[in-house]
C-alpha positions as CSV (number, residue, x, y, z in Angstrom):
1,X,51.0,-92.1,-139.3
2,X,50.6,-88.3,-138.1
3,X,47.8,-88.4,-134.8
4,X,45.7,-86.0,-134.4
5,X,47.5,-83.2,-131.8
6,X,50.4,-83.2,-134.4
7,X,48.1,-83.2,-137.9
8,X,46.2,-79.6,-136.8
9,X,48.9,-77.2,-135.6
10,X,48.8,-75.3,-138.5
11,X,45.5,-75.4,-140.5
12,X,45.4,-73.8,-144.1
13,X,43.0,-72.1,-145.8
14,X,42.1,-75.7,-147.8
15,X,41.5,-77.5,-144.4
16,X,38.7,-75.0,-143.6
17,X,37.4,-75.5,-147.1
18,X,37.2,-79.4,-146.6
19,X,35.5,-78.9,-143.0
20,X,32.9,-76.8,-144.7
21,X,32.4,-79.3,-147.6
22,X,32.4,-82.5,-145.2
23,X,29.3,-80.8,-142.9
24,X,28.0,-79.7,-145.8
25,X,27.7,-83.2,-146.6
26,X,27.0,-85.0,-143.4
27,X,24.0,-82.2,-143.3
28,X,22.8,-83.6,-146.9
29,X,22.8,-86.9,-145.9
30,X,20.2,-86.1,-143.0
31,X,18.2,-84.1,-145.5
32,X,17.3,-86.5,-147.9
33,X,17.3,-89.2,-144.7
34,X,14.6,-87.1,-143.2
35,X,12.8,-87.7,-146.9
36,X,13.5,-90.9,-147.5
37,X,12.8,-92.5,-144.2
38,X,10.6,-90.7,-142.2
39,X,8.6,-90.6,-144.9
40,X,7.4,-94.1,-143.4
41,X,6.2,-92.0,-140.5
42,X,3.2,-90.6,-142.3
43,X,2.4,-93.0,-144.6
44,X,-0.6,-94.7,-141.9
45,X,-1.9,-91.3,-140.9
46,X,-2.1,-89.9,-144.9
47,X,-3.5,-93.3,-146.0
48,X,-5.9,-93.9,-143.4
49,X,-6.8,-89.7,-143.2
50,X,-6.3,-89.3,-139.9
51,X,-3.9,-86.2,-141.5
52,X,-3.9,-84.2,-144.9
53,X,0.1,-85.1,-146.2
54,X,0.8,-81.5,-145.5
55,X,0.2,-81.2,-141.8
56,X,1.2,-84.8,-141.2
57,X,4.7,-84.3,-142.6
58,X,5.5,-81.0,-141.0
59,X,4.3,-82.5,-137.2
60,X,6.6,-85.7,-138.5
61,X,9.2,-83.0,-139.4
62,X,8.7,-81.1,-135.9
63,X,9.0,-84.7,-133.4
64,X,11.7,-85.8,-135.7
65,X,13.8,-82.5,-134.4
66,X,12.6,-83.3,-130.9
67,X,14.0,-86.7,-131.5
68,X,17.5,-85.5,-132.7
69,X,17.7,-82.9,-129.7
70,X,16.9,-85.2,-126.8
71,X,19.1,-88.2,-128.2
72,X,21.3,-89.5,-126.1
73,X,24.6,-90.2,-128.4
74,X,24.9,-93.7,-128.2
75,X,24.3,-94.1,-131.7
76,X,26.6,-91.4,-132.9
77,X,29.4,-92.8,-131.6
78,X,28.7,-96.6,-132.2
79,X,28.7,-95.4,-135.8
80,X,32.3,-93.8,-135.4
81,X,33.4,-97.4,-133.8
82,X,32.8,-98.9,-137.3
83,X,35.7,-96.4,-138.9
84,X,39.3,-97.6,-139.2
85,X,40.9,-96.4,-136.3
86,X,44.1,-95.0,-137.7
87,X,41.7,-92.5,-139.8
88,X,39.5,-91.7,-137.0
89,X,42.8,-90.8,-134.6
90,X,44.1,-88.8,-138.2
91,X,40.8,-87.0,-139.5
92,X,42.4,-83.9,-140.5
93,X,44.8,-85.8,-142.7
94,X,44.4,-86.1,-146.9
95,X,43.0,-90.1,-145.9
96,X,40.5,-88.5,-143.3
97,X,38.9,-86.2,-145.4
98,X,38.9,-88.8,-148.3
99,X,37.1,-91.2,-145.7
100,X,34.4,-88.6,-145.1
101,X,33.6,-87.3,-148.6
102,X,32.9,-91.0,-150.0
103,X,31.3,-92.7,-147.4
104,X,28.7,-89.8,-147.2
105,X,28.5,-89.4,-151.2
106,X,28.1,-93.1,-151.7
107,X,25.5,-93.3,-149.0
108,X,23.5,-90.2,-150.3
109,X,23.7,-91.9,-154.3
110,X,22.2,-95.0,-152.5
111,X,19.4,-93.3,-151.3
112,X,18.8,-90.9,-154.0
113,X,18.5,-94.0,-156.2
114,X,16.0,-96.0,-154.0
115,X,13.7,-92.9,-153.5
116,X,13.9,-92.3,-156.9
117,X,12.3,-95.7,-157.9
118,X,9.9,-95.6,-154.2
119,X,11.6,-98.6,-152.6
120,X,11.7,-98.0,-149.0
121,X,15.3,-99.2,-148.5
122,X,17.3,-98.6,-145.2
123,X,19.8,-95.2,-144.9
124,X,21.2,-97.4,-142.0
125,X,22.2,-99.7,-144.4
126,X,23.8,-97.4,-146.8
127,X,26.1,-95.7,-144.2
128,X,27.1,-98.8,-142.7
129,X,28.0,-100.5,-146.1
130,X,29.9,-97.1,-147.3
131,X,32.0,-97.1,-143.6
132,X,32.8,-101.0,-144.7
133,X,33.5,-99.9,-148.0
134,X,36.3,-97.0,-146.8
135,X,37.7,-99.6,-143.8
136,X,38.2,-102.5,-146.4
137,X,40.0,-100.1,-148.9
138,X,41.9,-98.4,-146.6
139,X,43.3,-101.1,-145.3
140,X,44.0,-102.9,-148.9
141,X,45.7,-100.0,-149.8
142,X,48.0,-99.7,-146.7
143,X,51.4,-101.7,-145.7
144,X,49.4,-104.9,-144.7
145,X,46.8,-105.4,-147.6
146,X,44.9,-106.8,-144.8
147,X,41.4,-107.0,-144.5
148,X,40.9,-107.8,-141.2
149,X,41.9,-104.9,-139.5
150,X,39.7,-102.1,-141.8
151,X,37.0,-102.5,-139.8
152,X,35.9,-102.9,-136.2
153,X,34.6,-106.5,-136.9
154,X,33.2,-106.6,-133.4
155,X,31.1,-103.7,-133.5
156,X,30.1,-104.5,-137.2
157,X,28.5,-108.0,-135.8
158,X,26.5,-106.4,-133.3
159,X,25.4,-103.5,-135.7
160,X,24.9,-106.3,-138.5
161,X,22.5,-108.4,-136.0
162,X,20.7,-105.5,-134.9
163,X,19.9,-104.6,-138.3
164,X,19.3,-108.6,-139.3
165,X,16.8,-109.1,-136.5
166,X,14.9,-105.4,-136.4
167,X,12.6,-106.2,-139.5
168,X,12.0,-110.1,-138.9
169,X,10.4,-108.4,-135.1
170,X,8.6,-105.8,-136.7
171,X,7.2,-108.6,-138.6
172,X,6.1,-111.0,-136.5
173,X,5.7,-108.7,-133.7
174,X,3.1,-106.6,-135.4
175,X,1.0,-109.8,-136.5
176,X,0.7,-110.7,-133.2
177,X,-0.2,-107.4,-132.2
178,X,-3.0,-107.1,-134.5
179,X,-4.2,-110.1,-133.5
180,X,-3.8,-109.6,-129.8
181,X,-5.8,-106.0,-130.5
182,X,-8.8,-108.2,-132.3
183,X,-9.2,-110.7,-129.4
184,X,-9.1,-107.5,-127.0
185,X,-10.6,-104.6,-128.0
186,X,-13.8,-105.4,-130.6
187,X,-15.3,-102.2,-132.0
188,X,-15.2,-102.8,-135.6
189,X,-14.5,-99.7,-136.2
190,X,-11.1,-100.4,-135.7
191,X,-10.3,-102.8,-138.6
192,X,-12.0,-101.5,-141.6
193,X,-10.2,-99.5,-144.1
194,X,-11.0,-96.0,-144.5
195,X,-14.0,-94.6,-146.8
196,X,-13.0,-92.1,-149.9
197,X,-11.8,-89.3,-147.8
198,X,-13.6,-89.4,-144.8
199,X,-11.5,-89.7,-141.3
200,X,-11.6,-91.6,-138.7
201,X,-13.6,-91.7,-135.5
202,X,-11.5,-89.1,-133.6
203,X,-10.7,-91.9,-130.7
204,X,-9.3,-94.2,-133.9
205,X,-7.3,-90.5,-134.9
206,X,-5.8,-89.9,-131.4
207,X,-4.0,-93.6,-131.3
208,X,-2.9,-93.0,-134.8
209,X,-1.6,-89.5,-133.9
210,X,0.4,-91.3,-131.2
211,X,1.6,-93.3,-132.7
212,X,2.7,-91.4,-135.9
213,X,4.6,-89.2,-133.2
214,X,6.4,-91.9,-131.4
215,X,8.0,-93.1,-134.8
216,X,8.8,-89.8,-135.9
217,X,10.5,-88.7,-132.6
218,X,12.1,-92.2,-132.6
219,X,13.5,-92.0,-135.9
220,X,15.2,-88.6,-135.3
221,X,16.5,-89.7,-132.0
222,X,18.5,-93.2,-133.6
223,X,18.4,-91.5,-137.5
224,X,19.9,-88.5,-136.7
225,X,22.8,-89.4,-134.7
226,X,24.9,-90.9,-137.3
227,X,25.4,-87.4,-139.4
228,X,26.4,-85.9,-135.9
229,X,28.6,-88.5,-134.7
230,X,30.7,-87.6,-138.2
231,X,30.4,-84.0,-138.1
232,X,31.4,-84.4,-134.6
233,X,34.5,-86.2,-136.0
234,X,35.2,-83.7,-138.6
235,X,35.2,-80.9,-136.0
236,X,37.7,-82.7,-133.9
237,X,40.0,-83.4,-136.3
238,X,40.3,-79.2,-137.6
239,X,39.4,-77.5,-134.2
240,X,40.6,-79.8,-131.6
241,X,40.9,-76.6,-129.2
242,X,37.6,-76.3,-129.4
243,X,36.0,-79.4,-129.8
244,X,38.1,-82.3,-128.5
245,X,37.2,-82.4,-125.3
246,X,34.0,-81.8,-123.1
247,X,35.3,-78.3,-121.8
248,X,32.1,-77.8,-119.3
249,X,33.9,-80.6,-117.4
250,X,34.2,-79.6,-113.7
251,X,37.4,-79.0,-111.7
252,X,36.2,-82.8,-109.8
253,X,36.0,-84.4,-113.1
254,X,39.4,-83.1,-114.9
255,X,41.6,-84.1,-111.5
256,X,39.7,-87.5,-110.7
257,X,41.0,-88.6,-114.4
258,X,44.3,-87.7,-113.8
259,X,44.8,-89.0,-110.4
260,X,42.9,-92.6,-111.5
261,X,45.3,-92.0,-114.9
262,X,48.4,-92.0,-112.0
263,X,46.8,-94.8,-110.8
264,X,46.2,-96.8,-113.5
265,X,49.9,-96.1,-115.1
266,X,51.5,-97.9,-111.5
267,X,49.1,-101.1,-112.3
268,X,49.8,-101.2,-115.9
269,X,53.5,-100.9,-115.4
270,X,53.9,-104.2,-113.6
271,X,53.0,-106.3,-117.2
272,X,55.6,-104.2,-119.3
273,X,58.6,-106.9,-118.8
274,X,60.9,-103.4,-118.6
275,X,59.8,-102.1,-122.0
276,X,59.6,-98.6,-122.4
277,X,57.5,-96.7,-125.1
278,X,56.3,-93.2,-125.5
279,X,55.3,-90.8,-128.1
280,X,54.1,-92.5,-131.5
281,X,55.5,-95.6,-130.7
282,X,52.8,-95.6,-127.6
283,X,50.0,-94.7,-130.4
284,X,51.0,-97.6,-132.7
285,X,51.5,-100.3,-130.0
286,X,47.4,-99.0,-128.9
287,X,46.3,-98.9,-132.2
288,X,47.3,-102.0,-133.5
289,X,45.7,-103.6,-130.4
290,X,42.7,-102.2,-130.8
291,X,42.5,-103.5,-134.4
292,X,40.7,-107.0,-134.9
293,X,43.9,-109.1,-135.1
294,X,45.4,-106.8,-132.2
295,X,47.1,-109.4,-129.4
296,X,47.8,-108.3,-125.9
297,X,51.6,-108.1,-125.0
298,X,54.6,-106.4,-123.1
299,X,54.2,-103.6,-125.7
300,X,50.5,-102.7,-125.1
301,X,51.0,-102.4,-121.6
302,X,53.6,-100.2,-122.1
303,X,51.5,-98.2,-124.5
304,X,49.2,-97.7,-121.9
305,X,51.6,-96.9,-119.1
306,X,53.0,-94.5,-120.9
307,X,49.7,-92.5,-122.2
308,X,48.4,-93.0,-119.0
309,X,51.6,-90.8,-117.3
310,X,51.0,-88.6,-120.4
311,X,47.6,-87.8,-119.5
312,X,48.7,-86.9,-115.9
313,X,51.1,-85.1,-116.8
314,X,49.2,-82.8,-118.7
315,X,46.1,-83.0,-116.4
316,X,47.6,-82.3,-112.9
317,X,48.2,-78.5,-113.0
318,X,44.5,-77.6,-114.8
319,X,41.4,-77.3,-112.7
320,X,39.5,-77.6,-115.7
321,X,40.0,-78.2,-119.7
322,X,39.9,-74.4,-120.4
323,X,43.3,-73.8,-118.2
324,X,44.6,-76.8,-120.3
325,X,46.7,-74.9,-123.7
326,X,44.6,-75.6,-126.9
327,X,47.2,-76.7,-128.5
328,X,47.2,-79.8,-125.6
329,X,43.8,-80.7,-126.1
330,X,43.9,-82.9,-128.9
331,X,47.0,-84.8,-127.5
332,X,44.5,-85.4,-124.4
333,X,41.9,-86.4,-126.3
334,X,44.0,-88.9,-128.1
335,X,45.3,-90.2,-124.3
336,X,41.9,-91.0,-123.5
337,X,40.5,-92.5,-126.8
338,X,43.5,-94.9,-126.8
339,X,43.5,-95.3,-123.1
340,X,39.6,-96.4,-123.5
341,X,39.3,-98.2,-126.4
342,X,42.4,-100.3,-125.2
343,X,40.6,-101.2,-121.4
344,X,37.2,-102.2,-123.5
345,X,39.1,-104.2,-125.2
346,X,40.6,-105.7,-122.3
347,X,37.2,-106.0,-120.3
348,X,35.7,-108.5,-123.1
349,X,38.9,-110.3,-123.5
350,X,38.8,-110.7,-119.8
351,X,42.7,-109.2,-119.6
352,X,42.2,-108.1,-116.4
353,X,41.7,-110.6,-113.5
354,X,42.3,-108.7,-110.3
355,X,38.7,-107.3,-109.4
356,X,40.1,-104.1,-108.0
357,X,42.3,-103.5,-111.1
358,X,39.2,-104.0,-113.5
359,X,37.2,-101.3,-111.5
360,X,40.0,-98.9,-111.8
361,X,40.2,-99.4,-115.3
362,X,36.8,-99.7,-116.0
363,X,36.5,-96.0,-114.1
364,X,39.1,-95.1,-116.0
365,X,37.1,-95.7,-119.5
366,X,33.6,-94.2,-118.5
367,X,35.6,-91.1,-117.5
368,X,37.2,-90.8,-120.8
369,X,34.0,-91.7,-122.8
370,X,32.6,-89.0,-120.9
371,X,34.9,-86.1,-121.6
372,X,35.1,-87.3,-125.5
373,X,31.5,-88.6,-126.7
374,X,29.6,-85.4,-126.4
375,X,27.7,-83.6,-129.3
376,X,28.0,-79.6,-128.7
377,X,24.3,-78.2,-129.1
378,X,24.6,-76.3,-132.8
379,X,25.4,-79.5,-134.1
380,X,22.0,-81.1,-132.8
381,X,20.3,-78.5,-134.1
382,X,22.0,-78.8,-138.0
383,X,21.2,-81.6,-138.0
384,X,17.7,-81.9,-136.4
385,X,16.6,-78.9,-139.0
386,X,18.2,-81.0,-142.1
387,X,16.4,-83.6,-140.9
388,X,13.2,-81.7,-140.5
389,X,13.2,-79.9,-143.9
390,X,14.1,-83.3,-145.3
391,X,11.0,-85.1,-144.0
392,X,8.9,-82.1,-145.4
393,X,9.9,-81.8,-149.1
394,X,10.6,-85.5,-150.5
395,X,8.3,-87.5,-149.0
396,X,5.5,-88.4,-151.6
397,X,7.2,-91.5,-153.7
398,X,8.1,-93.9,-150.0
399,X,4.9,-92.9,-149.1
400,X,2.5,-94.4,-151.9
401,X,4.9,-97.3,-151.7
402,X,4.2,-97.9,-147.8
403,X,0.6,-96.7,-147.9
404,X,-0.3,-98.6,-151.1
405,X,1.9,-101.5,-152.5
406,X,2.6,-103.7,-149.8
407,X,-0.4,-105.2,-149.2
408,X,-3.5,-106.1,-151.6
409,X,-6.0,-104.5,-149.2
410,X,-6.2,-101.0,-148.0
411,X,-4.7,-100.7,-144.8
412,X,-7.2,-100.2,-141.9
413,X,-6.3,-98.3,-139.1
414,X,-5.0,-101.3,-136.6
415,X,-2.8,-102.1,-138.8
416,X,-1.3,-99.3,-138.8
417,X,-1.3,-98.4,-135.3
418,X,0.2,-101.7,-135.0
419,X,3.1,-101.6,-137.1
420,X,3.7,-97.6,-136.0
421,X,3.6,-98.9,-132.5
422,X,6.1,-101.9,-132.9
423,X,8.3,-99.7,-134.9
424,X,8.6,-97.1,-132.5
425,X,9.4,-99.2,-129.4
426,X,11.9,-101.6,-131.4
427,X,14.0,-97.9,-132.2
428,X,13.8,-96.8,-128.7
429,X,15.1,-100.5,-127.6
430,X,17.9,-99.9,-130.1
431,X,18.4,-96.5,-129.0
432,X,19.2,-97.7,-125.5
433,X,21.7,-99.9,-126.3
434,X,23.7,-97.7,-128.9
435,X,22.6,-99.5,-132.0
436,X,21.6,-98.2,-135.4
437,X,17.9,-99.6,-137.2
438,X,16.5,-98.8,-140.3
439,X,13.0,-97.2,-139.6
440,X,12.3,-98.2,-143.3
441,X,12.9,-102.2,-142.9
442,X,11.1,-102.3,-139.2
443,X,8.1,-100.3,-140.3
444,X,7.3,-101.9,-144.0
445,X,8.0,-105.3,-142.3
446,X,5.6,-103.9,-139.6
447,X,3.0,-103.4,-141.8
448,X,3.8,-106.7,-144.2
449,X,3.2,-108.6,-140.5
450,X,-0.1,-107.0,-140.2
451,X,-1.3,-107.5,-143.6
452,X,0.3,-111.2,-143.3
453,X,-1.8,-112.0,-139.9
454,X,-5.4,-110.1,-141.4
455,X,-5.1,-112.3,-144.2
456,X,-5.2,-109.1,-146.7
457,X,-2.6,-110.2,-149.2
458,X,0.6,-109.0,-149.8
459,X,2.1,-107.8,-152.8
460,X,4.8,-109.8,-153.9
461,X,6.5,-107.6,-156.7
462,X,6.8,-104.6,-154.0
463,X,7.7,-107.3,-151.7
464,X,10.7,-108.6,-153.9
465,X,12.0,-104.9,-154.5
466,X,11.8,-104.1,-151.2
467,X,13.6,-107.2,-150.5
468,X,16.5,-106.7,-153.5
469,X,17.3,-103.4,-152.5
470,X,17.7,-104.6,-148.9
471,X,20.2,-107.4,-150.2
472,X,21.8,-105.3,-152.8
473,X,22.5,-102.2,-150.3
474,X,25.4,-103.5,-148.1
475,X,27.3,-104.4,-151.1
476,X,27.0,-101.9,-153.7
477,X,27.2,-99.4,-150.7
478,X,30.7,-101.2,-149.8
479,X,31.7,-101.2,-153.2
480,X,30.7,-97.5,-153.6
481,X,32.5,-96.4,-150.7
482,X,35.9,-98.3,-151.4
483,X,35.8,-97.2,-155.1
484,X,35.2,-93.3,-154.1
485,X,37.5,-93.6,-150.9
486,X,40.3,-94.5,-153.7
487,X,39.6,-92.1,-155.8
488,X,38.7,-88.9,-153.2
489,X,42.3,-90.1,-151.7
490,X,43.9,-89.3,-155.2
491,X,42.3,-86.3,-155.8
492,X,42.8,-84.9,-152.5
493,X,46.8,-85.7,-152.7
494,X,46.8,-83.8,-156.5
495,X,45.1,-80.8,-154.7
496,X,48.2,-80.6,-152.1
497,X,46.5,-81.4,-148.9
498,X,48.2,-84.3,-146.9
């Protein structure tokens, strides 16, 4: 296994090609997101005219770039926890590059296909399955034929849940809105469905505005993350002088990591039993721990003595990351992923008794975290304008799916505002605590709830669609990503990259 400071020293002319191709990719999969999902977005204010399609997608377009630029990054990187983390440490490698192409491709088919046929299924969904998909075959097809360690199971659970429970709130949540909102507020107005094309009282057109708005930026803000948490990889992986590390880090910052490094090192050291590691060995005792079945011994706390005097080393004679060599600052970021991803580890396994230790290490992470989960500002904006032009061109066949097909009635203007305004605030709660929702499921279970609790009706052909391709798009994703990650892995190798 080659780790990423010794895999980029000498980039060719074909690595560059690959980098191009991979953001090329990442950016298309947040095109036809922006086209398949937010497409939910404007489906109340087209159907009830509070907007012409036109001018509601392009001010959907313009607060889902807001969204992406203000996010905060959580997602991003909870979406690179999910990858294997041999290939994440070796991205500029043949198995890297093979990870990248087919997990994006698969995802992309997936959603070309369900747009194609108007089912509003999840893009969350189809990225996650295609990440499972790469994990489970990579690790099939390495020494172990395990599949226990191809994915971070952990993180997987809580990303599964979130994605479980998201709809089965905007469901019920939304119900109970709508009939919280008749018992409070009872201009009629409100609940009727709109007439031909006429619009809506302008009060009725301001809440739906608001609402349309808060979806829309929420979207881009969880949405839009997960293309720039992998182009964030990619660049890493081929320009770790530029991009490993957060290099507007202050003087304070750069010496308080390698003192609390020192630090650390000295407590670490006492659990080693006199075993000595350093170099890869270090990086394969770290990585193997990390890994699902990973079990804390003498030889991970020797790992992490050892990376831990490594990053001091390098660290106490630069004032700041641009006085650190480039060629060092992939072998730093390295230190610090390990280094981190080992303590968090070690905090939810409870490791670490002493109170005093804990706080060291726990310091010890958030610095690193800080210095390598950053998104530089061109990649925001990539992928907040794919996004963008995405939700203006491709819009129309979610749309009639949301506006007209999931309930027997014509939607009035509560329900809408209802199932926009649940939507919005369950992203935002996801948002906050790193996790990735499909806008699609929350919203068209939003406004299934709504329909549900006005007794309207609900179609239960779209219903049944909507619900196959939600139970068919972890799997065929998975299988699509394992079968292309085989395949791109092969192709790669006959093209002479390794």
């Amino acid at each position: 296994m080659f780790f990423l400071a010794a895999s980029v020293s000498d980039p060719t002319l074909l690595t560059y090609v690959f980098l191009v191709l991979a953001i090329l990719l990442a950016l298309s999969f947040e095109f036809v997101n922006g086209f398949h999902d937010t497409a939910n977005a404007v489906a109340t204010v087209i159907y009830t005219n509070t907007l012409k399609a036109t001018p509601a997608v392009v001010w959907s377009g313009i607060w889902n770039l807001i969204g992406v630029l203000t996010s905060s990054g959580l997602v991003a990187f909870g979406i690179v926890a999910l990858l294997p983390v041999e290939l994440v440490l070796n991205i500029s490698s043949a198995s890297g590059f093979a990870m990248v192409f087919s997990l994006l491709i698969s995802a992309i088919l997936w959603n070309l296909g369900t747009w194609y046929l108007g089912l509003p299924a999840s893009s969350s969904h189809t990225l996650i399955g295609s990440i499972l998909g790469v994990g489970l075959a990579n690790s099939l097809m390495g020494p172990t034929h395990s599949i226990t360690d191809g994915v971070n199971w952990a993180k997987a659970q809580d990303v599964g849940l979130g994605l479980l429970i998201s709809p089965v709130v905007g469901f019920c949540v939304a119900a109970l809105l709508l009939l919280l909102c008749k018992v409070l507020v009872k201009n009629p107005a409100l609940y009727k469905a709109p007439e031909g094309k006429t619009p809506p009282p302008l009060w009725i057109r301001g809440i739906l505005m608001i609402t349309c708005t808060g979806v829309s930026f929420a979207h881009g803000s969880n949405d839009g993350q997960k293309g720039m948490g992998l182009i964030v990889l990619i660049l890493v992986g081929i320009l770790p002088g530029t991009y490993a590390l957060k290099m507007s880090a202050d003087h304070s910052t750069v010496s308080d990591t390698a003192v609390s490094a020192k630090a650390l090192g000295s407590v670490f050291q006492k659990s080693t039993a006199g075993l000595v590691l350093d170099g890869q060995d270090s990086n394969d005792a770290l990585t193997d721990y990390i890994k699902t079945s990973g079990v804390l011994s003498a030889k991970v706390y020797a790992g992490l003595t050892d990376k831990c005097g490594d990053l001091f080393r390098r660290l106490e004679t630069s004032d700041t990351f641009q006085e650190l060599p480039a060629d060092e600052r992939g072998a730093v970021r390295t230190d610090l992923y390990l280094i981190s991803k080992t303590i968090a580890k070690m905090e939810k396994t409870g490791a670490i008794s002493d109170p005093a230790e804990m706080a060291m290490a726990a310091g010890l992470k958030k610095k690193g975290e800080g210095l390598t989960n950053f998104i530089p500002d061109w990649v925001k904006y990539a992928v907040a304008l794919a996004l963008g032009l995405g939700t203006m061109i491709g819009y129309k066949r979610i749309v009639v799916t949301v506006g007209e097909k999931i309930g027997k009635d014509h939607l009035t203007y509560a329900q809408g505002a209802s199932a926009e305004l649940v939507a919005m605030s369950t992203i935002m709660v996801a948002d906050h605590f790193g996790l990735p929702v499909s806008t699609t499921h929350v919203l068209s279970s939003g406004i299934a709830g709504t329909m549900a609790a006005n007794k309207s009706g609900l179609q239960m052909g779209t219903l049944r669609n909507i619900l196959m391709a939600w139970v068919l798009t972890l799997p065929v994703c998975i299988f699509l990503g394992a079968l292309l990650f085989a395949f791109a892995l092969n192709l790669i190798a006959l093209l002479g990259f390794k």
